[in-house]
C-alpha positions as CSV (number, residue, x, y, z in Angstrom):
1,X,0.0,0.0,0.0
2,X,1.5,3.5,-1.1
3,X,2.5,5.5,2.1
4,X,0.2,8.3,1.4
5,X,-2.3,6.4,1.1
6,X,-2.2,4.1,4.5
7,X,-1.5,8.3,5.9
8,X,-4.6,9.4,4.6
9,X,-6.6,6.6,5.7
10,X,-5.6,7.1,9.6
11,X,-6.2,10.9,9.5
12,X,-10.0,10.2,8.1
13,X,-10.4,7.4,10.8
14,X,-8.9,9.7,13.7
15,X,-10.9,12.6,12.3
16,X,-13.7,10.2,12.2
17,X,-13.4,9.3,16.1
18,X,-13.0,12.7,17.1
19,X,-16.6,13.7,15.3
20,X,-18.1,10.6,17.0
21,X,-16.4,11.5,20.6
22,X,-17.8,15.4,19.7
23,X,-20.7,14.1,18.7
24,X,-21.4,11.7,22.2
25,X,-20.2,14.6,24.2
26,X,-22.5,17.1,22.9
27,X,-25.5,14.4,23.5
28,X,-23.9,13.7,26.9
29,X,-24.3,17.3,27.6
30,X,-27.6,18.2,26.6
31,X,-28.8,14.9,27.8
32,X,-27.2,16.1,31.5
33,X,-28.3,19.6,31.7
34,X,-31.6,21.5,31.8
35,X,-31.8,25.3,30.7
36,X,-32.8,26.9,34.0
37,X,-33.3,30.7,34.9
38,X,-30.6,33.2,35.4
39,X,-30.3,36.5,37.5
40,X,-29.5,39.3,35.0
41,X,-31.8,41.2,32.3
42,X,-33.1,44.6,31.9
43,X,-37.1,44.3,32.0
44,X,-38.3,47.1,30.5
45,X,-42.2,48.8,30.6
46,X,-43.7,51.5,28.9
47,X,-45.9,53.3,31.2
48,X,-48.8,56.1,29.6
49,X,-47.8,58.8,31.9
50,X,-45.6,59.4,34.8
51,X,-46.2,58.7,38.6
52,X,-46.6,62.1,41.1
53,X,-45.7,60.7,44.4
54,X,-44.5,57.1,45.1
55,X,-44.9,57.3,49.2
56,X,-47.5,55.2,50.2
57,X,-49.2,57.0,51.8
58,X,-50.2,59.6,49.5
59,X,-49.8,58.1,45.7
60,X,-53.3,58.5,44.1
61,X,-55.2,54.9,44.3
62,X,-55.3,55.0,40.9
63,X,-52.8,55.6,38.0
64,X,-49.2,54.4,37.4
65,X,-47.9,55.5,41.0
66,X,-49.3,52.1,42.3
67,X,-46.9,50.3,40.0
68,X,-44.4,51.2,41.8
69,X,-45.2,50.6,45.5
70,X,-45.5,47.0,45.3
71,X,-41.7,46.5,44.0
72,X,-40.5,49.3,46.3
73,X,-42.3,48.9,49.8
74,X,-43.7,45.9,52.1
75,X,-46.2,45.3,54.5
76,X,-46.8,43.4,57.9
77,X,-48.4,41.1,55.9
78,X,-49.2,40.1,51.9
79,X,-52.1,38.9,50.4
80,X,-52.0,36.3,47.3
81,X,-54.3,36.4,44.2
82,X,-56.5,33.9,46.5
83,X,-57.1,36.4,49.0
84,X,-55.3,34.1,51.7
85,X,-52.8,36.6,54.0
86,X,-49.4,35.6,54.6
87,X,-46.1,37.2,56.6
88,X,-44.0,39.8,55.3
89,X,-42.6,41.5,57.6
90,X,-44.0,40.0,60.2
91,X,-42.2,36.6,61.1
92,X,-46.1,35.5,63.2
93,X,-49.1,37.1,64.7
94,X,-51.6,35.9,67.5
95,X,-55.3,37.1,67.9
96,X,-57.2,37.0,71.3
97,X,-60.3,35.0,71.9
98,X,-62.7,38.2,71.3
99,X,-60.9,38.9,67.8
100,X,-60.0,42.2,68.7
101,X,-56.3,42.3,69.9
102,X,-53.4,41.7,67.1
103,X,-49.9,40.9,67.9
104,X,-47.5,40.8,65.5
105,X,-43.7,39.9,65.8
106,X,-41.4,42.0,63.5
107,X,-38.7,40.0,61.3
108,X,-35.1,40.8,62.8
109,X,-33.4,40.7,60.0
110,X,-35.2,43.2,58.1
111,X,-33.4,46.5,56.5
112,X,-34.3,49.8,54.5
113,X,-32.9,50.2,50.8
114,X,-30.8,52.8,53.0
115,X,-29.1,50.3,55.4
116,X,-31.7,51.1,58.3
117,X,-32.9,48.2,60.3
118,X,-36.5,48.1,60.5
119,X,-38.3,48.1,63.7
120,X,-41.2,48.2,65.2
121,X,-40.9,52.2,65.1
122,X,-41.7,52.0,61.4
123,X,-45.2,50.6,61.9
124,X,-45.8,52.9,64.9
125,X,-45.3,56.0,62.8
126,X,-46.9,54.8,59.8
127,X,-50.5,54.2,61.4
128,X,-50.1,57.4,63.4
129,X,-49.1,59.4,60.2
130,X,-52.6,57.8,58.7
131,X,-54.3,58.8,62.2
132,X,-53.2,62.4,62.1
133,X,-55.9,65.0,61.7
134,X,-53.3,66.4,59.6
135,X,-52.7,63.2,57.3
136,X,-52.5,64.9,53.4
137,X,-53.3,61.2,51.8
138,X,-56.9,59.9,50.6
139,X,-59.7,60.0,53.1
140,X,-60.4,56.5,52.3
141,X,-56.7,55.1,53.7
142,X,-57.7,57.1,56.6
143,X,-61.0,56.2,57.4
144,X,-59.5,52.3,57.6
145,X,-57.5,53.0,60.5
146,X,-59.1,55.2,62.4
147,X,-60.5,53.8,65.0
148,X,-57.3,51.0,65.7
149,X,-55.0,51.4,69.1
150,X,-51.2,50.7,68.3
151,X,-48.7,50.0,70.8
152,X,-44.9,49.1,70.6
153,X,-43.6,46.0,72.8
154,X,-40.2,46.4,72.4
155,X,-38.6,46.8,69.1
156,X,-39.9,44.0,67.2
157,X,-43.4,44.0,68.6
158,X,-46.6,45.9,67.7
159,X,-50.2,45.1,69.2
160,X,-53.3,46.4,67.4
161,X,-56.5,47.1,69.7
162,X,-60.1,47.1,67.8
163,X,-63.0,48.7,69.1
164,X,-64.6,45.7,68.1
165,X,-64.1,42.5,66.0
166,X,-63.3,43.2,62.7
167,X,-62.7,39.7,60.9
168,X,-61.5,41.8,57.7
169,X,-58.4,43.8,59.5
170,X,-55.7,41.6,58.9
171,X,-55.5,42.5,55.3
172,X,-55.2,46.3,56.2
173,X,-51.8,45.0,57.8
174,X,-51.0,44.6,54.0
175,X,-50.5,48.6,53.8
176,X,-47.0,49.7,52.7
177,X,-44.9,50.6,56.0
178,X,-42.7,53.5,55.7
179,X,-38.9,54.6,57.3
180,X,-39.4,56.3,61.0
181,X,-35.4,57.3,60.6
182,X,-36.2,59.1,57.6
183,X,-39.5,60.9,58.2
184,X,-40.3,61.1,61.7
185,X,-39.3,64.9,61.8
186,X,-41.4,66.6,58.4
187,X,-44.6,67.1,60.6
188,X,-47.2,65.3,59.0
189,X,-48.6,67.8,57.2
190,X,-45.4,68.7,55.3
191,X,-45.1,64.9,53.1
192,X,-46.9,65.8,50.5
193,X,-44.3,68.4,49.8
194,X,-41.0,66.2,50.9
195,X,-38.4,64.6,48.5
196,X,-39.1,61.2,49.7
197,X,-42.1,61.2,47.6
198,X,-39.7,61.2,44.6
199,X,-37.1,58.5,45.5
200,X,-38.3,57.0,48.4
201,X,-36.7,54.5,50.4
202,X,-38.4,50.6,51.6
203,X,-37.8,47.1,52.0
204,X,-39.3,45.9,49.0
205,X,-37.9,44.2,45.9
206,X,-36.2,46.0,43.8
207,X,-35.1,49.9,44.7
208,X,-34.6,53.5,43.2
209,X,-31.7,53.4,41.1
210,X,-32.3,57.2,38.8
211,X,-35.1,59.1,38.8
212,X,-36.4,61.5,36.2
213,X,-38.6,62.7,33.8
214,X,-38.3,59.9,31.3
215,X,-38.3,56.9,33.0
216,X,-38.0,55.6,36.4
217,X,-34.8,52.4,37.2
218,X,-35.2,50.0,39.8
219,X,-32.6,47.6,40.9
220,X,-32.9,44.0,42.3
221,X,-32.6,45.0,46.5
222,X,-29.6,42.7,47.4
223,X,-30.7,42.4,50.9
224,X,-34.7,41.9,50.5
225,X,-36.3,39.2,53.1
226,X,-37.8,37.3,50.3
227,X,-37.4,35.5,47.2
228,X,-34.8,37.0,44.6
229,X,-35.8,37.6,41.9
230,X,-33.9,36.8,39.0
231,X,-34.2,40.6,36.7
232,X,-31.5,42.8,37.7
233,X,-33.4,45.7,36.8
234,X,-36.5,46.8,36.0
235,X,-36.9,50.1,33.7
236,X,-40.3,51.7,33.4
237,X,-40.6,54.5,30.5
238,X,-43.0,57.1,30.3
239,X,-45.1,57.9,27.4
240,X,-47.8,60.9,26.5
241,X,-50.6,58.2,25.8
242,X,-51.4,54.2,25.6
243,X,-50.7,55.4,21.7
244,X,-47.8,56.1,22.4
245,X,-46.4,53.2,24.6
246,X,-48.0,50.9,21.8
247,X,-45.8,52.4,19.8
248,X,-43.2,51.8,21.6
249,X,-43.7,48.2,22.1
250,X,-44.2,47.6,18.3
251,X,-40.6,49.6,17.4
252,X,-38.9,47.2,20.8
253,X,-38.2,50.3,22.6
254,X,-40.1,48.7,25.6
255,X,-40.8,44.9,26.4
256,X,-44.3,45.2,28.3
257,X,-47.1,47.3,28.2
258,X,-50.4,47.1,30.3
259,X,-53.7,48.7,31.0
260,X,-55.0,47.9,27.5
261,X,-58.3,48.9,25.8
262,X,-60.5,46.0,24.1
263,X,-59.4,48.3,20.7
264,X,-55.6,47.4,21.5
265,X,-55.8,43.7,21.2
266,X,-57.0,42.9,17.7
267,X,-53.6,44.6,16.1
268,X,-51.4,43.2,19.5
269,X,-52.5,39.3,19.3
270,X,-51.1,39.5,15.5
271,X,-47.8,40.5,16.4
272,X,-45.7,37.1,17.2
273,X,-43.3,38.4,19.6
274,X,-46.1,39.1,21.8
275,X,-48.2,37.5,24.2
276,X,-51.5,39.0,25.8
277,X,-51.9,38.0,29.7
278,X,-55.6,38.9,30.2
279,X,-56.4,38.3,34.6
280,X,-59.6,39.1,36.1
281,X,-59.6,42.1,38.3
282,X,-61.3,42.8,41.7
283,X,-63.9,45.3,39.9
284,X,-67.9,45.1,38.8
285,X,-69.2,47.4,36.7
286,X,-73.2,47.9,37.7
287,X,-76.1,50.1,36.9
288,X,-77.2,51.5,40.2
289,X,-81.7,51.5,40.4
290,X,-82.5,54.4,42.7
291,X,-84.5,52.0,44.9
292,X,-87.0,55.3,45.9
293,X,-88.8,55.4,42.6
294,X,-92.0,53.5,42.8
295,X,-91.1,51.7,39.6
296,X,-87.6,50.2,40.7
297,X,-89.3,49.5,44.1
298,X,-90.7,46.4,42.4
299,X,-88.8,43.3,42.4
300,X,-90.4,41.7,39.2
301,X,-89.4,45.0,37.5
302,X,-85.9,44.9,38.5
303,X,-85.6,41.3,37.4
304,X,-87.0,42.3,34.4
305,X,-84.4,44.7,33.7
306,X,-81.5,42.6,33.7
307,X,-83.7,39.8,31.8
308,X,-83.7,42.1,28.7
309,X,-79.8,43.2,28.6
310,X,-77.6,40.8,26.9
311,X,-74.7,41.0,29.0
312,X,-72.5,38.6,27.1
313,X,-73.1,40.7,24.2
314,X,-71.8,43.5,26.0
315,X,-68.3,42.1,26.8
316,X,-67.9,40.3,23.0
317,X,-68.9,43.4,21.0
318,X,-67.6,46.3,23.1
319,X,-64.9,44.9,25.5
320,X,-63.8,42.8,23.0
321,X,-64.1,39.5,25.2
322,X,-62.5,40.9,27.7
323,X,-64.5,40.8,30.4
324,X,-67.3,38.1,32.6
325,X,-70.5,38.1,33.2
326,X,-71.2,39.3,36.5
327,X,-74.1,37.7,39.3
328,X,-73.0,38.6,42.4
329,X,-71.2,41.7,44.0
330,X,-68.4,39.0,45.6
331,X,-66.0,38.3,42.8
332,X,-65.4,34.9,42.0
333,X,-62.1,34.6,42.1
334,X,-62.8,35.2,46.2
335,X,-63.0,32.0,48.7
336,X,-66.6,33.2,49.7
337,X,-68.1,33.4,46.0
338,X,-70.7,31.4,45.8
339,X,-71.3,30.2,42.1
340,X,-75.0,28.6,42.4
341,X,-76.7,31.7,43.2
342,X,-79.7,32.6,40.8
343,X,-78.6,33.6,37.6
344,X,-80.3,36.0,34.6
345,X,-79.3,34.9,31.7
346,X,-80.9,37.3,28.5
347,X,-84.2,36.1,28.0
348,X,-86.2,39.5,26.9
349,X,-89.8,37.0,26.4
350,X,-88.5,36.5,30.6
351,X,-88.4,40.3,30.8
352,X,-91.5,41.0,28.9
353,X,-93.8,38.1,31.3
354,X,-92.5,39.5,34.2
355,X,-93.4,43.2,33.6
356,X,-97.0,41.9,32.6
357,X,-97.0,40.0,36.0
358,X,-96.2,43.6,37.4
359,X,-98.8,45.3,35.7
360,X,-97.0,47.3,33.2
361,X,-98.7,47.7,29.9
362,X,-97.3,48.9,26.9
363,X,-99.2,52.0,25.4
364,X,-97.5,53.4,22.5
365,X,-94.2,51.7,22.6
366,X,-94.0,52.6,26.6
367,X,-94.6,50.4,29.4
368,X,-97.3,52.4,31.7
369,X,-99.3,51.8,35.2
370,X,-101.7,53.7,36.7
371,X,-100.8,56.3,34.5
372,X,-96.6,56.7,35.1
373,X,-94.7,55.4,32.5
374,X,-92.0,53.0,32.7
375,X,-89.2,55.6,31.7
376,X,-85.9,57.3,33.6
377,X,-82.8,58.3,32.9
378,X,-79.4,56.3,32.6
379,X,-76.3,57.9,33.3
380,X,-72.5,57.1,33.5
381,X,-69.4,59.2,32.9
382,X,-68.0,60.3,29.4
383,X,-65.4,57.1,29.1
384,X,-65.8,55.8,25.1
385,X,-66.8,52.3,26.6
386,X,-69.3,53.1,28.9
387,X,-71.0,55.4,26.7
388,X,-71.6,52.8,24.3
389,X,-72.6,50.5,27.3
390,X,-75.4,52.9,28.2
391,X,-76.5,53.4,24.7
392,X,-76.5,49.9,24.1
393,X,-78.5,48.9,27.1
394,X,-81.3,51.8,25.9
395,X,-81.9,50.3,22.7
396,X,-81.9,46.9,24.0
397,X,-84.5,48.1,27.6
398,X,-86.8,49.8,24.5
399,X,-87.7,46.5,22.9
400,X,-89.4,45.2,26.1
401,X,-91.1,48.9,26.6
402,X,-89.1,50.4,28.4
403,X,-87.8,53.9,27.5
404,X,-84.1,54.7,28.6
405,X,-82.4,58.3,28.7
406,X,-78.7,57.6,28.2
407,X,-77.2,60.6,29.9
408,X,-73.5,61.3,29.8
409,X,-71.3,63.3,32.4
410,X,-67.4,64.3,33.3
411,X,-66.4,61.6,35.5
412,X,-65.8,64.3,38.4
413,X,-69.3,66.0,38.0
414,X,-70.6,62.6,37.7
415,X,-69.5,61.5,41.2
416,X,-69.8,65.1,42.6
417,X,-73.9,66.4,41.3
418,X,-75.6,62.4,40.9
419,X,-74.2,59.3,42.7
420,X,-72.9,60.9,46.1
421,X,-76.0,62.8,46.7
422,X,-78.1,60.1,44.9
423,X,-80.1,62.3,42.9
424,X,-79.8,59.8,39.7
425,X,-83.0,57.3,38.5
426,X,-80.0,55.1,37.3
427,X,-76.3,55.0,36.9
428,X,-73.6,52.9,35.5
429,X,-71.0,52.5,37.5
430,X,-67.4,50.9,38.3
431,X,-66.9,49.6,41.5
432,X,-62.9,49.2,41.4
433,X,-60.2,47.5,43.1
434,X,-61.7,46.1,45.8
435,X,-60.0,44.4,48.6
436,X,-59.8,41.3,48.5
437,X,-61.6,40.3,51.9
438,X,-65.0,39.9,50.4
439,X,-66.4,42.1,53.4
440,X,-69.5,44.4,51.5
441,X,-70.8,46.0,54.0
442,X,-70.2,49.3,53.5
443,X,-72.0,49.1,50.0
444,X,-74.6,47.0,50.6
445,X,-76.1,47.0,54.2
446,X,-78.8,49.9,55.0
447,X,-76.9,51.9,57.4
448,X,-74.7,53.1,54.6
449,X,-77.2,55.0,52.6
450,X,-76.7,58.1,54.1
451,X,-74.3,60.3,52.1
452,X,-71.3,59.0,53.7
453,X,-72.1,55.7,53.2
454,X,-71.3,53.6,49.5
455,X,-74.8,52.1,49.5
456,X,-75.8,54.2,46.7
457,X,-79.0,52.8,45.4
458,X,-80.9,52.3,49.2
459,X,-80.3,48.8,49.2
460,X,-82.2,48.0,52.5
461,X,-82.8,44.1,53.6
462,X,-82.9,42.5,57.1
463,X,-82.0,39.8,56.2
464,X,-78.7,40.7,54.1
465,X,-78.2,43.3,57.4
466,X,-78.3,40.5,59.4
467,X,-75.5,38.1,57.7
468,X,-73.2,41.6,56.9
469,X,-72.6,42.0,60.9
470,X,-72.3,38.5,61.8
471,X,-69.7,38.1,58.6
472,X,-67.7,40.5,60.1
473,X,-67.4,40.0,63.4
474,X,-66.8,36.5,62.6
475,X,-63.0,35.2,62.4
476,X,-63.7,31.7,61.4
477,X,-63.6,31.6,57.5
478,X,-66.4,28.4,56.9
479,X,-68.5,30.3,58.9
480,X,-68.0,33.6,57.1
481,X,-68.5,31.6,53.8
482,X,-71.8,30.4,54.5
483,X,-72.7,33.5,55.6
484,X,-71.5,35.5,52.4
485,X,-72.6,32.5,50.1
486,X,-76.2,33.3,51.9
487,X,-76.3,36.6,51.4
488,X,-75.4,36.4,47.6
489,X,-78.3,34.3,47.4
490,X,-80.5,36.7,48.7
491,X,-78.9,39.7,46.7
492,X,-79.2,38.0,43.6
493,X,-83.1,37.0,44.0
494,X,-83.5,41.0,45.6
495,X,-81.6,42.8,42.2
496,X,-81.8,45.6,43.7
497,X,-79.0,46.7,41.0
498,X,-78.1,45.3,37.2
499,X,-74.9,43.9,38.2
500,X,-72.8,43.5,34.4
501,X,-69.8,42.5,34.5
502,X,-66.1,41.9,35.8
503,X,-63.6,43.4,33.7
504,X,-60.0,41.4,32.9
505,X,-56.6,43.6,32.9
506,X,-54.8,43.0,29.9
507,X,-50.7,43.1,29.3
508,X,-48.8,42.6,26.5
509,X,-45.0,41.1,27.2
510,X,-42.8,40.1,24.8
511,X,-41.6,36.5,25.1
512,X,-38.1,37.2,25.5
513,X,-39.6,37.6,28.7
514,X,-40.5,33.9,30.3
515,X,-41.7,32.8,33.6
516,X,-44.9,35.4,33.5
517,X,-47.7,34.8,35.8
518,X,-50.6,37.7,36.2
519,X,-53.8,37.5,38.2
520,X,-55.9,37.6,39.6
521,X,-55.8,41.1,40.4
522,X,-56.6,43.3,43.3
523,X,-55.4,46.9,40.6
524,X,-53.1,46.5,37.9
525,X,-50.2,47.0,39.5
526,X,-50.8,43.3,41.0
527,X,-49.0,42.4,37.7
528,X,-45.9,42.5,39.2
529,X,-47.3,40.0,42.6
530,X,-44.9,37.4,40.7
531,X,-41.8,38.9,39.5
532,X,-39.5,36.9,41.2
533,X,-40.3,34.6,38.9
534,X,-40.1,36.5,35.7
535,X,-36.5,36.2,34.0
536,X,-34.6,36.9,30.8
537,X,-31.1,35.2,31.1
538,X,-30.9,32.1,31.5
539,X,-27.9,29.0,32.2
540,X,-27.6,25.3,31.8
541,X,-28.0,23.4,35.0
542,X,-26.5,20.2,35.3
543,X,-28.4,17.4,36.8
544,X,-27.8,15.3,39.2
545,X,-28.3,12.1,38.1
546,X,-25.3,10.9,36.4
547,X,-26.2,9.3,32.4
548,X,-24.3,6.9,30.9
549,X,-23.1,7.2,27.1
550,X,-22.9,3.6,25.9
């Protein structure tokens, strides 16, 4: 055999070897490891608008300040998607027998963004600051807290004294906490004018990192108390208008955008790089009845009313699907829903029986009885959707004889000249992010229809009175979920309003982001309940069970 040839014949067979060997080794490996998540990545969100004050305390309940609170502050407690409470900052709590002493024991190992420790002064001064007669924040916050006794024991104990038992208080212990070191000596009155507002300092998450008028940066906190999560930093930019974030997310400027319209989605579910998280949220949307007109006095004629309104039609056509049909003012994603109460599915021949049965005959198109005719007005504020809502509901009331005024205010004179001093026949309405204790008293029992009260429609029943004040003065969650399952029953056969439906929140996110989870939620800015679970980079793990390449 020539020489050259017995050479080339051992450098194919030894290049041959060395492909298979390659070859095994690159099975071995992928065979052996798993791609796992990595800390590192820039998340980035397009916000339409900018946030005003990021304490706490003061940011507006709703807009794009609330974004931020959750990543930069904690509370005593948390509270899951579920409703279920669970400790934050507190390592453990006891409550006494009568359900009206709390005592909570502080984590010791817990420090402000600054360095601070945090102590048990930090919750003192934040429930005072909310009991001050000078407090600056919403009335609402306030009014929670008002009547609760605080008291230090020691520096990682705080006792909470109730007038009486309030089964719902432990998620107020969800509120943000704020720094004692930093604030204690701006007199109350002064915070909504201190610098803290604009790069405040907590214990949550992620922390300031810049500040200004574009965009707010938020680093990973490397000594936060809870999971880490695995995005270095979190970037949120601000735009003029939804437009313009949209924008933004189509040219990859930004990687998230939320708070979309039912008009977004169509051109955002055809972009591939995209995926739409849609979560219920903790809202109803409802048409109040002024229960002191004769007409709406009538149960049959209430019943009537939501027999002729195709709810489901509402949601497809104008919220685009986003949205549920609503029959009962406890949301279902709560522990006390209770999801065999009577139902009112759109049956207008339902709606026309039943105002027979009540003695309303139609004369001329309108529905009349002893000489009053079935009409009123219907009013809501000047939003796009609920505009069409109202108009839609008029056309659809006037083919069972009734006639509808669709009426159409500013949101502010809305709220200010009809629904607080109930002077409206009817009134669309949004009831939004509720707490997630499913405690409606305040909107639904009879005490609350004065004009400080939320029971806007003069909802009175003894009965539903009755299983309100045991529900909340009862700790013991079976109990209170018979009780609440009770009352629903006996608010859905009442209807003493057209409940419509429960709007979802809607966020697009690019899939270069993995490991998303959304909902449901209390607000939008429950979105981020989950980051620590949301990551970008990513590494191969190797497992541990060794395999064998035959």
């Amino acid at each position: 055999m020539p020489t050259s040839t017995w050479k080339g014949q051992v450098i194919i067979a030894l290049v041959g070897s060395l492909a298979v060997v390659a070859l095994v080794g690159y099975f071995a490996f992928n065979t052996a490891t798993q791609t796992v998540p990595a800390p590192g990545g820039t998340f980035v969100e397009g916000l339409a608008g900018s946030p005003t004050n990021l304490n706490p305390l003061l940011a507006p309940l709703y807009g794009v300040d609330q974004d931020f609170i959750p990543l930069l502050f904690s509370g005593l407690t948390k509270v899951t998607g579920k409703g279920d409470i669970l400790p934050d900052l507190a390592e453990s709590w006891t409550i006494s027998p009568d359900g009206r002493s709390y005592v909570f024991q502080l984590r010791k190992d817990i420090k402000w963004h600054d360095g601070a420790p945090f102590t048990a002064d930090d919750v003192i001064y934040t429930v005072r600051a909310l009991q001050h007669p000078d407090y600056p924040g919403p009335p609402d916050l306030a009014r929670l807290w008002r009547n609760v006794a605080v008291e230090q024991n020691g520096d990682f104990a705080v006792k909470f004294t109730l007038k009486d038992t309030f089964a719902p208080f432990l998620e107020y212990t969800s509120i943000a906490l704020l720094p004692a070191h930093l604030l204690t000596a701006i007199p109350v009155k002064e915070l909504a004018t201190t610098q803290f507002n604009a790069q405040p300092v907590g214990t949550g998450m992620y922390r300031i990192k810049e500040v200004s008028a574009k965009n707010i940066i938020l680093d990973a906190n490397p000594n936060y108390h809870g999971a880490r999560p695995f995005l270095a930093r979190l970037q949120f930019k601000f735009y003029i208008n939804g437009n313009a974030a949209l924008n933004a997310l189509a040219q990859g400027e930004v990687m998230a955008v939320g708070r979309l319209s039912p008009g977004d989605l169509p051109k955002l579910r055809e972009n591939p790089r995209l995926t739409i998280y849609s979560s219920p949220l903790s809202s109803y949307a409802v048409i109040f009845l002024n229960l002191k007109m004769p007409f709406f006095q009538d149960r049959l004629v209430r019943q009537a009313l939501i027999y002729a309104i195709d709810r489901q039609k509402l949601i497809d056509v104008i919220l685009g699907g986003q949205g549920q049909k609503a029959d009962s003012p406890i949301l279902p994603s709560s522990w006390a829903y209770n999801p065999r109460v009577k139902r009112y599915d759109y049956n207008p021949d339902q709606a026309k029986a039943l105002l027979d049965k009540a003695g309303w005959k139609v004369t001329n198109g309108v529905r009349e009885k002893d000489g009053i005719k079935l009409e009123f007005t219907l009013r809501t504020n000047d939003d796009g959707i609920r505009t069409r809502i109202i108009q839609e509901v008029s056309r659809e009331l006037t083919e069972v004889g009734v006639k509808v005024d669709p009426q159409v205010s500013p949101a502010a004179e809305l709220v200010r000249e009809y629904l607080m001093p109930r002077r409206f026949d009817a009134l669309l309405y949004m009831w939004a992010n509720l707490p997630s204790d499913p405690d409606p008293y305040e909107m639904w029992h009879s005490s609350q229809t004065g004009e400080d009260g939320l029971n806007f429609c003069f909802f009175a029943n003894r009965q539903a009175d009755e299983l309100l004040e045991n529900a909340r003065r009862t700790l013991d969650r079976a109990e209170r979920t018979k009780m609440y399952q009770e009352f629903q029953e006996t608010f859905a056969e009442e209807a003493p309003v057209i409940l419509l439906y429960y709007p979802m929140h809607s966020y697009a996110v690019n899939k270069e982001v993995k490991g998303v989870q959304v909902g449901p939620l209390t607000s939008p800015s429950d979105r981020f309940r989950q980051i620590d679970q949301w990551y970008i980079a990513t590494q191969k793990k190797i497992l541990t069970e060794k395999v064998k390449v035959r």
